[in-house]
VEXDREN-557306 format. One line per field, with one value per atom (N, C-alpha, C): x, z, y; residue in one letter; atom name; residue number from 1. Coordinates in pm, whole numbers, plus 50000, padded with zeros to 5 digits. Layout:
REM residues N
x	(X, ...);
z	(Z, ...);
y	(Y, ...);
type	(A, ...);
atom	(CA, ...);
seq	(NUM, ...);
//
This chain:
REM residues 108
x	(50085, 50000, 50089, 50027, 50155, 50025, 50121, 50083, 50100, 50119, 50185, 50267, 50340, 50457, 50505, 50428, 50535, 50536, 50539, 50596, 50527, 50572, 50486, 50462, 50333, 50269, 50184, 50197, 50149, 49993, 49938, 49759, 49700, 49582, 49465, 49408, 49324, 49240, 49212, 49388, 49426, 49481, 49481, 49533, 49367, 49298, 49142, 49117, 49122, 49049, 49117, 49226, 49389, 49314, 49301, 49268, 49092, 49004, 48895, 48868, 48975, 48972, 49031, 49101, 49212, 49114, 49034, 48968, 48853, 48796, 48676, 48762, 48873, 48904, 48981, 49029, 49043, 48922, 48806, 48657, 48618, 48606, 48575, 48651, 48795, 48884, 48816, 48810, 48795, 48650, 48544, 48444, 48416, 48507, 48515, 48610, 48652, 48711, 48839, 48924, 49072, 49139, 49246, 49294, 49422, 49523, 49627, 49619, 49651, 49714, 49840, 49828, 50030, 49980, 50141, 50184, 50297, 50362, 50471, 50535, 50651, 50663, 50790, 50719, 50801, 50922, 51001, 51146, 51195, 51162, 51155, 51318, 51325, 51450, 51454, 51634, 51663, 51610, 51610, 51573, 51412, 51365, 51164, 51147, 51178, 51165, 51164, 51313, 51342, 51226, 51180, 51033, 50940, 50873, 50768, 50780, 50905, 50886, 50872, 50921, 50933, 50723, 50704, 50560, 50464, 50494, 50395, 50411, 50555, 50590, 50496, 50503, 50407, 50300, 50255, 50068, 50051, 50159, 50155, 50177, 50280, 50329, 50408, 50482, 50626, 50685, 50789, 50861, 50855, 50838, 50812, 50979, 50914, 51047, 51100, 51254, 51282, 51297, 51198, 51186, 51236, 51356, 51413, 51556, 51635, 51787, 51770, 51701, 51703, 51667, 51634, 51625, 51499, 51506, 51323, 51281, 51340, 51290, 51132, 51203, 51100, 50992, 50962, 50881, 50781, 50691, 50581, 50537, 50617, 50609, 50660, 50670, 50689, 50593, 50578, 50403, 50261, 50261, 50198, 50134, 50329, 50324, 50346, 50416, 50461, 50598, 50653, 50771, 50856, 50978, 51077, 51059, 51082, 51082, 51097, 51028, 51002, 50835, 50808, 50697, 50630, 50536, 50509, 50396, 50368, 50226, 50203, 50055, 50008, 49891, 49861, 49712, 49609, 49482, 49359, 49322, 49305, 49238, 49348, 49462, 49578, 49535, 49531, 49560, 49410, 49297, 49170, 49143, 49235, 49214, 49322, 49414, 49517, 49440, 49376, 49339, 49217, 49150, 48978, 48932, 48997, 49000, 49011, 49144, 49165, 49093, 49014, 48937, 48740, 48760, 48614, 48591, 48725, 48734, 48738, 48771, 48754, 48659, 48548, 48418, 48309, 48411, 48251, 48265);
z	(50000, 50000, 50000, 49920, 49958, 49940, 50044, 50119, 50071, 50136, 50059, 49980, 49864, 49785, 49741, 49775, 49747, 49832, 49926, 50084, 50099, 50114, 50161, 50323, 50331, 50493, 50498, 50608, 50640, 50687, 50699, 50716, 50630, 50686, 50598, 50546, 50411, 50356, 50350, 50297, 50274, 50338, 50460, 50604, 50644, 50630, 50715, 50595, 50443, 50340, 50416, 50386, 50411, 50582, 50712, 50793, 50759, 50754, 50733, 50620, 50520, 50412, 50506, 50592, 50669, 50805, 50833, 50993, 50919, 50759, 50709, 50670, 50646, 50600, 50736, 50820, 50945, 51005, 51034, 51080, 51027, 50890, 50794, 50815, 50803, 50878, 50978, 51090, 51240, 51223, 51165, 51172, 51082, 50982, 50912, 50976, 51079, 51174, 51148, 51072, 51048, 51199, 51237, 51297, 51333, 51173, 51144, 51007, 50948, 50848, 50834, 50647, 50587, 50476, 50526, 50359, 50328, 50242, 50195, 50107, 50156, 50148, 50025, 49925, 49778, 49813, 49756, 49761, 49586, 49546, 49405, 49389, 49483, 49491, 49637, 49723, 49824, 49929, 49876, 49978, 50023, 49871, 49855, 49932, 49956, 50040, 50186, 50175, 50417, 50470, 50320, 50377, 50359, 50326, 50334, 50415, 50493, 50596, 50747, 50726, 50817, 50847, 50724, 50698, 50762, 50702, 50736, 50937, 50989, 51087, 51172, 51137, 51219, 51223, 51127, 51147, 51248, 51276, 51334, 51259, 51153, 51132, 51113, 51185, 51221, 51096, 51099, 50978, 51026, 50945, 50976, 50885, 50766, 50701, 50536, 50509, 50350, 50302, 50194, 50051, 49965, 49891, 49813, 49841, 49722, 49761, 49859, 49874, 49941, 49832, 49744, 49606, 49666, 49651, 49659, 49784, 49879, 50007, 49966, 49928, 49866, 49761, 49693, 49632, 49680, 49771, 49801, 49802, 49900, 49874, 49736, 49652, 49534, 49500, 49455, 49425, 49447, 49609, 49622, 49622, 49686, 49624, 49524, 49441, 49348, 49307, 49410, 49393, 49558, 49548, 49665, 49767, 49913, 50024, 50166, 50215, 50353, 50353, 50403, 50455, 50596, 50635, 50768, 50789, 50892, 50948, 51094, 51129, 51177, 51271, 51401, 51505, 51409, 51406, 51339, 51467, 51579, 51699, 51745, 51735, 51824, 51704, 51578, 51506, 51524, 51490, 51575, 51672, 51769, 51886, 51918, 51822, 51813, 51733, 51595, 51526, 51545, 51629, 51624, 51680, 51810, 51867, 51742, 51653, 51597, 51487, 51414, 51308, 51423, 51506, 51538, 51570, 51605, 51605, 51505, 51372, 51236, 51210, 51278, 51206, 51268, 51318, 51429, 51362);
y	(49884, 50000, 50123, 50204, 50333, 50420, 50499, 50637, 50825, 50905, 50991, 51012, 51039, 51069, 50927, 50817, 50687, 50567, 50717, 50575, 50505, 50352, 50252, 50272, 50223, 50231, 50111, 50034, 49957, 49926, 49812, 49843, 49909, 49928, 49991, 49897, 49877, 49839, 49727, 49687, 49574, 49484, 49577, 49438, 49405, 49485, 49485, 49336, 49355, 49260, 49128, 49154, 49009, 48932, 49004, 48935, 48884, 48912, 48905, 48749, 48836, 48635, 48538, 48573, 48461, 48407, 48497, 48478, 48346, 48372, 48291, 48167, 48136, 48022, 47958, 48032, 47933, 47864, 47949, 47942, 47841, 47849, 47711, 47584, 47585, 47487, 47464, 47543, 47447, 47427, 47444, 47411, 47249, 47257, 47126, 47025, 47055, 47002, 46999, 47060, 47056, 47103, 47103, 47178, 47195, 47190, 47214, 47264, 47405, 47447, 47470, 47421, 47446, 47514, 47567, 47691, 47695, 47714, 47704, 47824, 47890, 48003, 47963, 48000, 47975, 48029, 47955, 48044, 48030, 48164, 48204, 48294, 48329, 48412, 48433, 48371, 48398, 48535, 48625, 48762, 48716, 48745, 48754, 48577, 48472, 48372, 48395, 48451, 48479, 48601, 48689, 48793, 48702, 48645, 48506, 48469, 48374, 48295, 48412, 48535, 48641, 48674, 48691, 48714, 48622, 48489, 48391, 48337, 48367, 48351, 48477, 48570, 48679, 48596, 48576, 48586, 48425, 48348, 48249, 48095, 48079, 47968, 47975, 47828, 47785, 47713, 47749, 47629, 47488, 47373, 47272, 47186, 47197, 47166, 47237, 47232, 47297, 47215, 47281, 47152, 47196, 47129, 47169, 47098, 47032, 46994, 46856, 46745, 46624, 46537, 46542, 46452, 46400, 46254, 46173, 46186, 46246, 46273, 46435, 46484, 46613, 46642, 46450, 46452, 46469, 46403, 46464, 46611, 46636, 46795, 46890, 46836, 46918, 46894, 46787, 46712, 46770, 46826, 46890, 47030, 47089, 47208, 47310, 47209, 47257, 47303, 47355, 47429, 47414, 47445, 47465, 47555, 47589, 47656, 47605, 47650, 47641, 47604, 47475, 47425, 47460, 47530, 47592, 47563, 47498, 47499, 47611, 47601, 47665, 47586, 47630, 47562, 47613, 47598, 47695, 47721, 47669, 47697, 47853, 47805, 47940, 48009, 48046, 48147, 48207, 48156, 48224, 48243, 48231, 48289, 48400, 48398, 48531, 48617, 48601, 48743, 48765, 48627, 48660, 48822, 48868, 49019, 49087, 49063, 49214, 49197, 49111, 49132, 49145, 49124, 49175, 49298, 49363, 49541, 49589, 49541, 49589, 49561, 49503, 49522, 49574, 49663, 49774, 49903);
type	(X, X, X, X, X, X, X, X, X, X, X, X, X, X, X, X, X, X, X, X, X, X, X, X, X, X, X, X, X, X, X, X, X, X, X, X, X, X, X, X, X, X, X, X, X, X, X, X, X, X, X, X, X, X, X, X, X, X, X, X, X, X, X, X, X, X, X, X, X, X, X, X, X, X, X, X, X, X, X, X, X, X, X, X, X, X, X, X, X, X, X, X, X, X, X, X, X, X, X, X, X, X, X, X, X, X, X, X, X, X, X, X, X, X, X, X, X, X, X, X, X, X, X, X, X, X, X, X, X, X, X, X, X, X, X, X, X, X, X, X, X, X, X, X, X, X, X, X, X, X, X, X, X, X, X, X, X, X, X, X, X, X, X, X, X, X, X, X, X, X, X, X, X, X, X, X, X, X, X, X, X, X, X, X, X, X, X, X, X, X, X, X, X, X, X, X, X, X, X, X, X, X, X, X, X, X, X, X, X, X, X, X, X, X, X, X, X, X, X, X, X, X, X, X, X, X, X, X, X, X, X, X, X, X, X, X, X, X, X, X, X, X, X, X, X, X, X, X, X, X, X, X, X, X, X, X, X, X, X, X, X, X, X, X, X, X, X, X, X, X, X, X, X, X, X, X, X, X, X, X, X, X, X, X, X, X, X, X, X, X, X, X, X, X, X, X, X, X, X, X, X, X, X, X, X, X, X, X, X, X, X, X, X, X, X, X, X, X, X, X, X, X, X, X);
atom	(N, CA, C, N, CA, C, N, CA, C, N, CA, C, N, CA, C, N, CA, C, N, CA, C, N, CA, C, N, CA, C, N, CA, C, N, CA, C, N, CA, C, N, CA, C, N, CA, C, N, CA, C, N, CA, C, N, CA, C, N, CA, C, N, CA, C, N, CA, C, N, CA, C, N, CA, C, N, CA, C, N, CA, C, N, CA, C, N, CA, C, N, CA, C, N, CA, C, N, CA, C, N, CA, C, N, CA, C, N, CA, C, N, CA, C, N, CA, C, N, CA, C, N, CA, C, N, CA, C, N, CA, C, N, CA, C, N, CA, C, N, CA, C, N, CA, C, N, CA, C, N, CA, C, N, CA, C, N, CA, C, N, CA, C, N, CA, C, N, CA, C, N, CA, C, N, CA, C, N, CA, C, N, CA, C, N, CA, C, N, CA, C, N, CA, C, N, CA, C, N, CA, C, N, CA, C, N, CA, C, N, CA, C, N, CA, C, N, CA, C, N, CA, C, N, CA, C, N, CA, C, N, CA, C, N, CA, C, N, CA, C, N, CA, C, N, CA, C, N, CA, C, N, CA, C, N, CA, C, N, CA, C, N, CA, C, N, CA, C, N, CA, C, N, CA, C, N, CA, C, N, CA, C, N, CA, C, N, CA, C, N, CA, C, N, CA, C, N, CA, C, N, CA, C, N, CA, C, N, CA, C, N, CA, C, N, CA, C, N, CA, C, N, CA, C, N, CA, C, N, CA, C, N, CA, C, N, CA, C, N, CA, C, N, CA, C, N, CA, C, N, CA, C, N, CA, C, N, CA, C, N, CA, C, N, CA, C, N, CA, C, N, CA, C, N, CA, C);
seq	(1, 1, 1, 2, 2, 2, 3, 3, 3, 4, 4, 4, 5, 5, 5, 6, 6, 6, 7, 7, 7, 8, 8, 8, 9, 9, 9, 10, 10, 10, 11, 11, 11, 12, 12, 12, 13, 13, 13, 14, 14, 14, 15, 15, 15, 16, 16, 16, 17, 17, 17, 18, 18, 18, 19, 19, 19, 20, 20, 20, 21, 21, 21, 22, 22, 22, 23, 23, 23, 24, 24, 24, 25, 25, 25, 26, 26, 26, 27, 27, 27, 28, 28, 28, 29, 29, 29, 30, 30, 30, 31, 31, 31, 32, 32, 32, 33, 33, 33, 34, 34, 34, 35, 35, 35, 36, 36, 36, 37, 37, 37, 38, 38, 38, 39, 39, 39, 40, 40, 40, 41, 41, 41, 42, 42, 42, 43, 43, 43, 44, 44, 44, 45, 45, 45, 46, 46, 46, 47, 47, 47, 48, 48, 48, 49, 49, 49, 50, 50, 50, 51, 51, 51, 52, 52, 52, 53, 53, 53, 54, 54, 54, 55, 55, 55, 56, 56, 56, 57, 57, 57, 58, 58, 58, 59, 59, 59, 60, 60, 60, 61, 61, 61, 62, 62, 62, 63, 63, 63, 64, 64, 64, 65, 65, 65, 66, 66, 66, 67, 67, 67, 68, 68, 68, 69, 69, 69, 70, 70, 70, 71, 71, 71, 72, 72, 72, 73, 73, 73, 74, 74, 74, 75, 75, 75, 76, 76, 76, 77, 77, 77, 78, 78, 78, 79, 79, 79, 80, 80, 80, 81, 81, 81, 82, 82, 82, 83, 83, 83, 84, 84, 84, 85, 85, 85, 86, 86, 86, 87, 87, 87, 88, 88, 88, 89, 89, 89, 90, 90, 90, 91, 91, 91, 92, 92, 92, 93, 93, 93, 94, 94, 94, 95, 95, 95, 96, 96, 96, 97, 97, 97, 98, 98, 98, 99, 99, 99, 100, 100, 100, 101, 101, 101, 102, 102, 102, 103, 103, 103, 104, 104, 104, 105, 105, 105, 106, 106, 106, 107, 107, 107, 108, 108, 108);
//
């Protein structure tokens, strides 16, 4: 998002849209009874990868394991995800109960 003259600034619109899609698909998870999500933070290029795993680590998932460079050990996970990184999961119960507050104040 950028702000005056350029500057990027954080929040606003698009943190309010970003938690709100994230609060309905955990909700849905724990209601379909999941209660472990994974993501996998592409590593397309070294820098734009360690901000992914920096990113996905805020909002509450841990690295689990890097896929990429173990030969047939990493098929599955290519398989699935497609591509190389850092594999991270996440609770659905802890992460809705970490952002459930700050997305119910964004909607008053």
């Amino acid at each position: 998002m950028r702000g005056e003259e350029g500057a990027r600034v954080r929040g606003g619109a698009g943190l309010a849209v970003g938690l709100l899609l994230g609060g309905a698909v955990f909700s849905h998870a724990h209601a379909a009874g999941c209660s472990k999500a994974e993501i996998l933070a592409i590593n397309d290029d070294d820098a734009w990868h360690e901000r992914l795993v920096r990113y996905y680590n805020f909002f509450g998932f841990e690295p689990v394991v890097r896929v990429g460079g173990r030969g047939l050990a990493d098929l599955p996970h290519l398989l699935v995800w497609g591509g190389e990184g850092t594999r991270m999961d996440a609770d659905v119960a802890a992460m809705l109960g970490k952002w459930g507050p700050s997305i119910r104040r964004g909607s008053r």
